[in-house]
N, C-alpha and C positions, 0 to 999 in steps of 0.2 A: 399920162395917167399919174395922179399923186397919190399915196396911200400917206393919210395922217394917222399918226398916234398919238389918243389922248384917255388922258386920265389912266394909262400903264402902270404897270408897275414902275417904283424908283429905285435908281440904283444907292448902296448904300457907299459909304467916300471910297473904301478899301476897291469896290464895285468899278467907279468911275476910273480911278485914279488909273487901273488896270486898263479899262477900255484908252483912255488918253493917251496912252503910254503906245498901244495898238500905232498910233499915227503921229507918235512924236517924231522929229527930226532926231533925234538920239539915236532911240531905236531902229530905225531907219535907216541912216551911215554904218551900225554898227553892223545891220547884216547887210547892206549893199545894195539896199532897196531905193527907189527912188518913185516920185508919182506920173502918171500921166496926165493930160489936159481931161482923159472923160472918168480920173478916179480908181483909174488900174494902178495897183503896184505892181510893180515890177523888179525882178534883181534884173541891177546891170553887169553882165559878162566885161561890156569895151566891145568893139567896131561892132555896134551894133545890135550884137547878140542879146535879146532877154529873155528870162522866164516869168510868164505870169507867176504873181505869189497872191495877189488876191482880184478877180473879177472887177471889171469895171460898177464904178459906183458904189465904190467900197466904201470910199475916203467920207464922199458927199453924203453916204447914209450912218457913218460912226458920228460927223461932226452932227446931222440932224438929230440923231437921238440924245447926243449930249446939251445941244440948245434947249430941248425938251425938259431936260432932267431935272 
């Protein structure tokens, strides 16, 4: 199933910039987060150990709506 969005509302730059930031590699190393193959974040503990921090298909639905914007 695909759900498109069209003609949404826009984010304004202050908007975006935030969401980007969401799934930058910056932000990411600084809290120990790391991504999976289906778009989970995750913190990495080491051997193994993680906690989800966001649901899979996270990653693949911030970049969708920012291609949109």
């Amino acid at each position: 199933m695909t759900l498109e969005i069209s003609n949404g509302p826009k984010l304004n730059l202050l908007e975006r910039e935030a969401v980007e930031y969401t799934i930058s590699p910056k932000f990411w190393r600084a809290e120990g987060w790391k991504e999976e193959a289906n778009g989970r974040v995750v913190k990495d503990f080491g051997d193994g150990r993680t906690r989800t921090v966001f649901k899979p298909g996270f990653v693949s639905a911030i970049r969708t709506i920012l291609k949109h914007q």
